[in-house]
Structures are given as C-alpha cells and as structure tokens.
N, C-alpha and C positions, 0 to 999 in steps of 0.2 A: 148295452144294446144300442144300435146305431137310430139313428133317426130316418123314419122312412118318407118324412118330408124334403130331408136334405139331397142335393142333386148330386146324382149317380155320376162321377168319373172316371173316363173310361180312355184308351188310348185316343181316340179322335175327340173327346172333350175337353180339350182346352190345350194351352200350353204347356211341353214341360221342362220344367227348372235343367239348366245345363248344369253340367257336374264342374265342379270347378276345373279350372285348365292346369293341367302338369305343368311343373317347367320344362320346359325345352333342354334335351339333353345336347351340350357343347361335342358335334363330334369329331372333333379336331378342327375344325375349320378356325379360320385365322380370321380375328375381325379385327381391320383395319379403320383406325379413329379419321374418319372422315374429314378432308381439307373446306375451309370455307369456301377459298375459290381453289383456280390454279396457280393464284400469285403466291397463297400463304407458303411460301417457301422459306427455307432460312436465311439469313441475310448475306451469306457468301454464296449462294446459289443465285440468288438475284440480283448482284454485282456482279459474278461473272457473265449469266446471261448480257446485260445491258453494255459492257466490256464486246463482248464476243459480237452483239448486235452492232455496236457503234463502230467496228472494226472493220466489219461487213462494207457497214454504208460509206466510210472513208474509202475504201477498196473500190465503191461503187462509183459513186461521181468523181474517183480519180481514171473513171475508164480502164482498170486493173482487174475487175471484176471475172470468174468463171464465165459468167454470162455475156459481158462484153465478150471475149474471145472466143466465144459458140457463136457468137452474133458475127462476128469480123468469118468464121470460117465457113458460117452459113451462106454468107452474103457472095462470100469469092466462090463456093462449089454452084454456086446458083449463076453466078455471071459464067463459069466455066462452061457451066453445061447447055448455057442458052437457055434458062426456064424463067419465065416471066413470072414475078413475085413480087410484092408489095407487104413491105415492115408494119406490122402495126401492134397496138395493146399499147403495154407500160413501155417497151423500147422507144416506139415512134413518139412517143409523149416526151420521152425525153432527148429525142431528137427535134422534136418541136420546140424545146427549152423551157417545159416543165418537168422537175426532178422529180423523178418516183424512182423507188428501188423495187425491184425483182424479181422471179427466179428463174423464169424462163423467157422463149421467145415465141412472138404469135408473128405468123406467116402468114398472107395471102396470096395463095395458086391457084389454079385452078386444079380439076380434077386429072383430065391427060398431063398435066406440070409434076403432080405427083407422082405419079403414075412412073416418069419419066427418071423424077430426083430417087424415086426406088432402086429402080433397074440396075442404076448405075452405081449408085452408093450405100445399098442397105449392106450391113457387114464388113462395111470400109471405113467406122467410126460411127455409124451411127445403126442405131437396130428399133423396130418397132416396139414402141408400149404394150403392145400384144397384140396376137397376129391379125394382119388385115386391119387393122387401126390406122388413124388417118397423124396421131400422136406419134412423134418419136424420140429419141433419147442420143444425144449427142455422149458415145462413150466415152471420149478425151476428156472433157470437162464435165459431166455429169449432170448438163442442162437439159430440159424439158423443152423441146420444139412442139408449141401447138399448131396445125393448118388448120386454117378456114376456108371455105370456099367460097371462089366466086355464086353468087346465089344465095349465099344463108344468110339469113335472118337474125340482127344481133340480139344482144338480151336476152328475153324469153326462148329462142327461137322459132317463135311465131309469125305468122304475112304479117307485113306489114309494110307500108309507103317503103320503106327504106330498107335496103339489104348491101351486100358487099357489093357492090363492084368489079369489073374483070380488073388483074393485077395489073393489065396495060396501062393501067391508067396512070401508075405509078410516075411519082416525075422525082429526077434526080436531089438529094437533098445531100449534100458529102458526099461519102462514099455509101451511102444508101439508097434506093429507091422508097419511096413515103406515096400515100394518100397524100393527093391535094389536102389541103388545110378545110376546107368547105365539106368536102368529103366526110373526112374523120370528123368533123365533129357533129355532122348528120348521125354519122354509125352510135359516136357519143352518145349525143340527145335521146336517138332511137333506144338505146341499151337504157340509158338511166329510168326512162317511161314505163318499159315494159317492167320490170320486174324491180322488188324492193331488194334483192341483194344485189343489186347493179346502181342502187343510188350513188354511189362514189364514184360515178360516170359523169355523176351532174354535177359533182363537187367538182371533177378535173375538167370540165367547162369554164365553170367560175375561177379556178386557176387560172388557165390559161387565157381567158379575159385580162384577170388581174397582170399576168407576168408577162403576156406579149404585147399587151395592150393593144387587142383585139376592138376593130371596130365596131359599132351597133348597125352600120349599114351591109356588112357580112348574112347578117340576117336574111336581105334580100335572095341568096346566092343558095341558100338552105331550104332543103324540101318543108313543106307547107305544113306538114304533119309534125315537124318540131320546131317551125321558124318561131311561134309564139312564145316557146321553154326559153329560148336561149334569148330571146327580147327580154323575157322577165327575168331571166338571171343579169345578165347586161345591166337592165335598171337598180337592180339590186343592187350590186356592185360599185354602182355608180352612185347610188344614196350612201353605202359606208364608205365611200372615200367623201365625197361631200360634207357629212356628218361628222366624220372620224369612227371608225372600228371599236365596238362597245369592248372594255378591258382595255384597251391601249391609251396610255399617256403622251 
C-alpha cells in the first residue's frame, strides 16, 4: 500500500528522465575525416602548389604576366578611344616600384568614361561580370578589370575627407597614366583607416617609405585626415632602420 504522505507525481510534477538516445542510424552519407587546416595536404600537393605559385610570381616581375598584357591592352583601347583613366591598386604599386603580385586590374574613370569604354568594346574581348556591372572580364587573357569611380570612397566605402579623384588628374608615368604619388597614397592611408581588412594598405605605405625612400615632409602635401598615419608610419620606419629590423643580422 502506497504512502498517502508521499508526493503525488504527476505529468506537470517534476522532470522526466529522457529515455536513453538511439544510435543514429548511418544513411549512407559519407563522413569525411576533417583536415586541420587547408595546408594539411600531402607533401606533393604542397610542392607543386609552391612550384606552380613561384612560377607565377617569376612570370610576374618578368612583366610576362596574363595580367601585364590585359594591362598593356587596357592601357592602348583607353588611349585609342580618348577615355580619361588613371591605373591604380596592386598595378600602379608596382608601377611606383613596389612589387606586389596580382590578379587583376583597378581602373579609374569616370562614369560617362565607362559608359563610353562599353559601347565601343563590350563583346570585342572584353564582357561584363554580370549584366550592368561596372566589373569586367578581359576574355583574351582571362583578367579581372575592376573600375572605380571618380567620387567613391576608398576602404569602407564610406564619406570621408578623402575619395578618388577625377582620372584627369592622372600624369604620365611610362607608358601609363598613375595617381600623383600624394594622391595614391591619401586613397592608401584613407583605405587602411577605415576597415581592418584593408590594413595591408598601411603595410604598402611603409613599403613604399622603405623602397622609394619617401620623404617625411610628403606628409605636408596629404589631406589632414591621414597626414598623422603616415608621419607615424615614416617615424616608425625610421626607428627600424636606426635600430636595425628585430630578426635581421
């Protein structure tokens, strides 16, 4: 006989015990043993990658590159056609005389410029990234043409002190048109500020400190909104060569 002191249990009284869990029945699906990173590869996979990479980058600062000759054809349909443009990104970096490798090319036109470089050439080598996109695709060589426009906003794309420039402004550098040097490295400084995946805007500042051997009175010549970044990168700069570069013998 139950005890009629003891408390009555009842579905809403208390918790109840879970029934133990089945296995999971396998229904065909394939479980693949998970890599630690993307490196864990085998070690002739990751030989030939580094082979295949290194072969790249010889092709590349031999000026032999896909990309160089998208850039040499870019350059001549743009002079042919009269449209005012200005090189910039990793090209003009490296027109400036610090090496970066690649894989496309960033343009400055303006919006009637594009407008114009369409008309004439969509379907003649080169075809939009998708339709009405301001991206396009060099089909000869298989490089990425990005445009900017005059007006936008680098980095984030948010206002700010500092935006592009009309492509006029461009002044001869080779057979290129470039950003004044003061320019591009405002667009630089601006780009590295605003966003943390554009910090390697501020590294190719201090590059190009390091490798042109850029003045610290340059500073003067740069909008007010990044003249102090690029003073403190400068001093920086100028304490590891002073000092000597921690790791170097």
């Amino acid at each position: 006989m139950s005890d009629p002191s003891a408390p009555v249990r009842g579905p809403l009284s208390g918790p109840k015990a879970e029934p133990p869990a089945e296995p999971r029945e396998d229904r065909g699906i394939r479980h693949e043993p998970e890599r630690a990173s993307k490196w864990d590869l085998p070690a002739a996979e990751l030989e030939r990658r580094f082979w295949e990479g290194a072969e790249l980058s010889g092709r590349f600062f031999m000026g032999e590159s896909p990309v160089h000759k998208a850039l040499a054809k870019l350059v001549a349909t743009l002079e042919r056609d009269h449209i005012s443009y200005a090189i910039v990104g990793a090209m003009a970096l490296n027109a400036y005389g610090h090496r970066r490798v690649t894989e496309d090319v960033d343009v400055l036109m303006t919006r009637e410029g594009l407008e114009a470089f369409k008309a004439r050439n969509l379907g003649l080598g080169y075809v939009e990234k998708f339709k009405g996109s301001k991206g396009m695709r060099d089909t000869e060589f298989g490089i990425g043409v990005d445009v900017i426009f005059e007006g936008e906003y680098p980095g984030d794309g948010k206002p700010k002190p500092v935006r592009f420039p009309n492509p006029s402004e461009g002044v001869a550098v080779g057979s290129l048109r470039l950003l004044p040097i003061h320019r591009f490295i405002e667009l630089k400084l601006a780009s590295g500020l605003s966003a943390v995946h554009r910090a390697k805007d501020l590294g190719d500042i201090a590059s190009m400190i390091d490798t042109l051997d850029l003045p610290r009175a340059l500073g003067a010549d740069l909008d007010a909104s990044v003249r102090d970044k690029y003073l403190e990168i400068w001093d920086s700069m100028a304490g590891a060569k002073k000092g000597g570069e921690p790791g170097r013998g």
